[in-house]
C-alpha positions as CSV (number, residue, x, y, z in Angstrom):
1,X,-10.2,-2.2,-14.9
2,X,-12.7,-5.2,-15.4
3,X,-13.6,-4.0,-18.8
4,X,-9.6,-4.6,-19.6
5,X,-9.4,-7.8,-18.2
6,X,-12.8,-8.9,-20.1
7,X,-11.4,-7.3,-23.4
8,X,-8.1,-9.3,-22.8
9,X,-10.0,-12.3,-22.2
10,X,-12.1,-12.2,-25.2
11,X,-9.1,-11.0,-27.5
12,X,-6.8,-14.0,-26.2
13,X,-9.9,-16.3,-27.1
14,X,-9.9,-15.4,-30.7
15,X,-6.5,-15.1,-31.2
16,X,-6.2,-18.5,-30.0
17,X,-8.6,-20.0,-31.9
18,X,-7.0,-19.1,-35.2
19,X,-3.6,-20.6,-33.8
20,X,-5.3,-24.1,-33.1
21,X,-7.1,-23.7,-36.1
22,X,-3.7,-22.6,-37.9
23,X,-0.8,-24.8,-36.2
24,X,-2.2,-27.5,-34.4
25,X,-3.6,-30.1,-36.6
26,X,-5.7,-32.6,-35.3
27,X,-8.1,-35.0,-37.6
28,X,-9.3,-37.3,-34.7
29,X,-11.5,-34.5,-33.3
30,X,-13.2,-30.9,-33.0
31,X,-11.4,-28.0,-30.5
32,X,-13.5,-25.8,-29.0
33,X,-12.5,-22.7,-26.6
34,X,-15.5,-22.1,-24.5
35,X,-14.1,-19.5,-22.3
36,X,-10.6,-17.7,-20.8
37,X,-10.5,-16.7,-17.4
38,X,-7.6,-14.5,-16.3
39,X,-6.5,-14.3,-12.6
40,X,-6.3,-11.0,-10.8
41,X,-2.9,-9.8,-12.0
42,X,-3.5,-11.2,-16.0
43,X,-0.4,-13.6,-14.8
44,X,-2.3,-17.0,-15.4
45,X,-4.9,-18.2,-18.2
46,X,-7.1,-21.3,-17.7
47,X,-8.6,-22.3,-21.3
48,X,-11.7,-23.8,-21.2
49,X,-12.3,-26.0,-23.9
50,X,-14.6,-28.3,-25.2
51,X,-13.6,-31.6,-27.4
52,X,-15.6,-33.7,-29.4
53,X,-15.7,-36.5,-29.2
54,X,-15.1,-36.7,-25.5
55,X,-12.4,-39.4,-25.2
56,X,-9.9,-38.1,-27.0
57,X,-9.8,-34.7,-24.2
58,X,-7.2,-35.8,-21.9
59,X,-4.9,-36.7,-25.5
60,X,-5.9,-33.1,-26.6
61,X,-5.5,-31.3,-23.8
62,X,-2.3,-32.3,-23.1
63,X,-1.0,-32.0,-26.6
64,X,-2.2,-28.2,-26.2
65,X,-0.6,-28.1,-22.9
66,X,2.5,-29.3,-24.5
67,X,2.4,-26.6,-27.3
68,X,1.3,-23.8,-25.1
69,X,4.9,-22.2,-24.9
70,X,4.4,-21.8,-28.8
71,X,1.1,-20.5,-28.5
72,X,1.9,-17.8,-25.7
73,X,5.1,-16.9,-28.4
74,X,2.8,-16.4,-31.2
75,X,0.5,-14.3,-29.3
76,X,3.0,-12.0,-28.2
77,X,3.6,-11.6,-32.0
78,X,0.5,-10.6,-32.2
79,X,-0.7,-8.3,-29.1
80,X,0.3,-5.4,-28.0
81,X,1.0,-6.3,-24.2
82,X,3.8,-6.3,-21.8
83,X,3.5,-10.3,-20.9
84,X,1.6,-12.6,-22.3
85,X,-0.4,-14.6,-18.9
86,X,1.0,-18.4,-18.4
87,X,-1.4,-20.8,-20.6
88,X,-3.2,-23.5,-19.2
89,X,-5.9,-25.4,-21.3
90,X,-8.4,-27.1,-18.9
């Protein structure tokens, strides 16, 4: 069962990656996705992400916040799962 959730973990990671790198344009900056950490049911997903440089994070993070509904749409284009987890970029 942890083997799943790591799998899902690492294959939300890439796929979201190429959707920031694909619809989210941003010139002021560079995104990073350091990590995805699913809860215990794969309901929630906290996005660790890195930003540089630095003091633009709070802009970026809530602009991906803002978009996330879009991103979680996309990714259920794209994976074979019954629900895409709630994203959360932190």
């Amino acid at each position: 069962m942890r083997y799943r959730k790591e799998r899902l973990e690492e294959l939300l990671k890439e796929r979201l990656g190429d959707a920031i790198l694909k619809d989210f344009l941003h010139d002021k900056g560079i995104i990073t996705i350091l990590s995805v950490q699913l809860d215990g049911k794969n309901e929630n997903a906290r996005i660790h992400i890195a930003v540089f440089p630095d003091e633009i994070k709070k802009e970026i993070l809530g602009a991906l916040n803002h978009k996330a509904g879009s991103f979680a749409h996309q990714l259920l284009k794209e994976i074979r799962i019954a629900k895409i987890p709630h994203l959360e970029f932190v």
